[in-house]
C-alpha positions in Angstrom: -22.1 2.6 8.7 -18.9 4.0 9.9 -19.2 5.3 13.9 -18.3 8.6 14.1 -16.0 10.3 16.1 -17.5 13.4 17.3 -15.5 16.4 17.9 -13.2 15.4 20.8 -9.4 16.2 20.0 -6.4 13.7 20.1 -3.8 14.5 22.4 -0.9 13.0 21.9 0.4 12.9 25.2 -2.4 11.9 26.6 -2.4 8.3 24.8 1.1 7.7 24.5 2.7 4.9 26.1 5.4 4.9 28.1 9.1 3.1 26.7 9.2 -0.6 26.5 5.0 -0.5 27.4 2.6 -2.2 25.4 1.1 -1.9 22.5 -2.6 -0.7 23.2 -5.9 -2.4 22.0 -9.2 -0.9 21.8 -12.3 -1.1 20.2 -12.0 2.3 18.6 -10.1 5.4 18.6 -12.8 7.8 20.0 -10.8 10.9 21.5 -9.5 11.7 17.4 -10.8 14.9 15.7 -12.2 12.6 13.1 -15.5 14.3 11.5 -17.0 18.1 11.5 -19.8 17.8 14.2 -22.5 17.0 12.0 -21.4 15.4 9.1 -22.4 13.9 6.8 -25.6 15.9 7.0 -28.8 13.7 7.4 -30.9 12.4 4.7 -33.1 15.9 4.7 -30.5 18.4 5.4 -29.0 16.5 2.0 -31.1 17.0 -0.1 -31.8 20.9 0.5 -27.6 21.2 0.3 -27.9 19.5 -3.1 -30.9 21.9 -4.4 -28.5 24.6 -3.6 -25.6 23.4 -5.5 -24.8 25.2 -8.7 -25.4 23.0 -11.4 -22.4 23.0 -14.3 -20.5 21.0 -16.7 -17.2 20.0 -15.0 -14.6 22.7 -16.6 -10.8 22.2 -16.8 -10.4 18.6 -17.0 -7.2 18.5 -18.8 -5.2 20.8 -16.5 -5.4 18.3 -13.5 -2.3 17.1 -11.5 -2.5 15.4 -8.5 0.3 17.4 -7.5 -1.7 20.3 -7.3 -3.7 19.3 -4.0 -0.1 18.8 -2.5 2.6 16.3 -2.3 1.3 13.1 -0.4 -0.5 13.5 2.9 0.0 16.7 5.2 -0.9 17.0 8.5 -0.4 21.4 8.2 -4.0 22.1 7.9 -6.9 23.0 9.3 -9.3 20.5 8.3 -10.5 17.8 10.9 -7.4 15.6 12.0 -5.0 18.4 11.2 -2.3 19.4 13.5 -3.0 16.7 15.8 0.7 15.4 15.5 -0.3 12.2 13.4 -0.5 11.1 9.7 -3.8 11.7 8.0 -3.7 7.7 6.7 -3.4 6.9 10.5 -6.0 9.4 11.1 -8.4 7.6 8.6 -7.5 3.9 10.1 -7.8 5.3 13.4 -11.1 6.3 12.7 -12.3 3.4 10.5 -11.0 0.3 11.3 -12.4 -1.6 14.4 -10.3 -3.7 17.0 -7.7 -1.0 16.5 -3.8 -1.9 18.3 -1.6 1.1 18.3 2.1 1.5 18.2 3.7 1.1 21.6 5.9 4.3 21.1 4.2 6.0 19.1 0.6 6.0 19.5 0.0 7.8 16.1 0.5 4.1 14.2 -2.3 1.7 13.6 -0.6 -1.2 13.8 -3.2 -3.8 13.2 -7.1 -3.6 13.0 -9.9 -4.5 10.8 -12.1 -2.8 8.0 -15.8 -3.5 7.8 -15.6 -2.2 3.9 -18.5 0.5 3.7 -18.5 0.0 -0.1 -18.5 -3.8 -0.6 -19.3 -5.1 2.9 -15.9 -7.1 2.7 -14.0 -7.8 6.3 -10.7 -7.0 5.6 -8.0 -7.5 8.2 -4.7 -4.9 8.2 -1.2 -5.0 9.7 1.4 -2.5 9.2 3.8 -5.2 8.7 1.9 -6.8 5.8 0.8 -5.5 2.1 -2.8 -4.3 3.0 -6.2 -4.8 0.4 -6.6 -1.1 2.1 -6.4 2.3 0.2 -7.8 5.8 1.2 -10.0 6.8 -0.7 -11.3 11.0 -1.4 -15.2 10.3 -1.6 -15.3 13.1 -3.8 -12.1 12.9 -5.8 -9.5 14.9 -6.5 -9.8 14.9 -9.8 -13.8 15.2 -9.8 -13.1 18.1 -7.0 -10.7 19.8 -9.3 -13.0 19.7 -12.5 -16.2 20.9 -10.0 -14.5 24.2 -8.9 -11.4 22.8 -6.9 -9.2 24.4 -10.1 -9.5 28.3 -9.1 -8.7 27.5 -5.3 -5.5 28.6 -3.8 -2.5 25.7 -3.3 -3.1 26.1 0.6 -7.1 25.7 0.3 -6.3 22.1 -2.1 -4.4 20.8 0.3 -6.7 21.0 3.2 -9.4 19.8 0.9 -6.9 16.9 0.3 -6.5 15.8 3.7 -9.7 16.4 5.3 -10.9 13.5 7.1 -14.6 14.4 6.1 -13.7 13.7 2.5 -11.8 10.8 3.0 -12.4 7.5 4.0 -11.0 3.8 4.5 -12.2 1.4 1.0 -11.3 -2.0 -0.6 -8.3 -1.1 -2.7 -9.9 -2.7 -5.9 -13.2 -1.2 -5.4 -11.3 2.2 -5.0 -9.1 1.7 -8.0 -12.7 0.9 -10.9 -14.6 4.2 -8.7 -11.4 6.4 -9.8 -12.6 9.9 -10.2 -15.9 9.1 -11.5 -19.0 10.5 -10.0 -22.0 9.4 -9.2 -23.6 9.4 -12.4 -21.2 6.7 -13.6 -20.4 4.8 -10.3 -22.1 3.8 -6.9 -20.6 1.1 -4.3 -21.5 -1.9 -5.3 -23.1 -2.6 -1.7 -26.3 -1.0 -2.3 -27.4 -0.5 2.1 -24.8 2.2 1.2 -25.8 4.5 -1.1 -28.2 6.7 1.1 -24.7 7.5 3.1 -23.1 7.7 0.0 -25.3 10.3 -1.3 -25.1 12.2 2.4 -21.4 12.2 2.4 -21.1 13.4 -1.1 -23.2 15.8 -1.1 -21.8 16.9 2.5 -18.3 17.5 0.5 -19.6 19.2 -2.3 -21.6 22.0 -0.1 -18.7 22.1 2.7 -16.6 23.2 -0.4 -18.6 25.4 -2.5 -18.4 22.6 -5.8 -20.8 22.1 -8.7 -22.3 19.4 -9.9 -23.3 18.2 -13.4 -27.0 17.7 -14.0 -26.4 14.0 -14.8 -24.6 13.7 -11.3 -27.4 15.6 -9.4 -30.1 13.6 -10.8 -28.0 10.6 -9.5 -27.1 11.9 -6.1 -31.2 12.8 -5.9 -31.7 8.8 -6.6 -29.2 7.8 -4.0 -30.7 9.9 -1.4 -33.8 8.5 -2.3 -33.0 5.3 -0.7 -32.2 6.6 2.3 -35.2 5.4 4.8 
């Protein structure tokens, strides 16, 4: 299970290293604004959020753009990790990867690390240097967000929704690529010790945001919490 951060804010100044020092290595990042305080909600709290989610057939599926949650990553919102002076990617590897080293200069860069995949269980080194088996990957997708309600928010309220760190997190890049936008009713990690956090975080994302869900996705969301112990 991913350690999370709490609600103690990066500052930049703070952690950045002086010219010509170092690069720094530590276990984690802890001092990042990396999660709301209390999510994902617990198993309990989970399962009354999902009872209180509107059920409804995904609507406006073939309007969809991916440029409609913004261009790319944008660090000009208010969601957790925004306007902290760093990238949201490097805000997600910050967070996930253990045996972080940051840039010497600027303390914003992961430079290497390694990811404990939640999804697969796979160990999966990184270096900024080297093509990475990492993606980012929207729990929720866009494209699953955007059929659940996401379509009739404003540009500005997409965008955070985009690059909040509660809906993202740090995947296998093949495992993220056969999820796509699908929901739970049609995929689950494969690692099975994670679908009671995947049902917590999902449905986390879809009460933080007001979203629906079909009746085939709740009655799989209700199976995945059902694991949870």
């Amino acid at each position: 299970m991913i350690r999370k951060a709490g609600v103690l804010l990066l500052a930049v100044s703070a952690v950045a290293c002086a010219p010509g020092q170092a690069a720094e290595t530590r276990p984690k990042a802890s001092a990042l604004p990396l999660v709301t305080p209390g999510f994902p909600p617990t198993a309990a709290q989970a399962r009354t959020r999902l009872a209180a989610l509107k059920v409804a057939w995904g609507e406006n599926w073939q309007t969809y753009e991916r440029a409609k949650f913004g261009n790319g990553w944008s660090d000009e919102t208010d969601a957790p990790g925004g306007r902290n002076g760093c990238d949201t990617r490097d805000d997600v590897l910050h967070r996930d990867l253990d045996d972080v080293r940051l840039g010497d200069r600027n303390p914003c860069v992961v430079l290497s690390g390694v990811l404990h995949d939640p999804y697969t269980g796979k160990e999966l080194p990184y270096s900024y240097r080297k093509a990475s088996q990492i993606q980012t990957d929207h729990v929720v997708a866009l494209g699953a967000a955007w059929r659940a309600g996401a379509w009739a928010w404003t540009p500005e309220r997409r965008l955070t929704y985009a690059n909040d760190l509660d809906v993202l997190l740090a995947t296998d890049k093949q495992t993220n690529y056969d999820k796509s936008s699908r929901t739970p009713d049609k995929w689950r990690p494969p690692r099975s010790a994670y679908w009671c956090e995947y049902g917590r975080r999902w449905t986390g994302i879809k009460a933080k945001y007001g979203l629906t869900v079909s009746p085939p996705e709740k009655t799989a969301v209700e199976e995945l919490l059902a694991t949870c112990r």
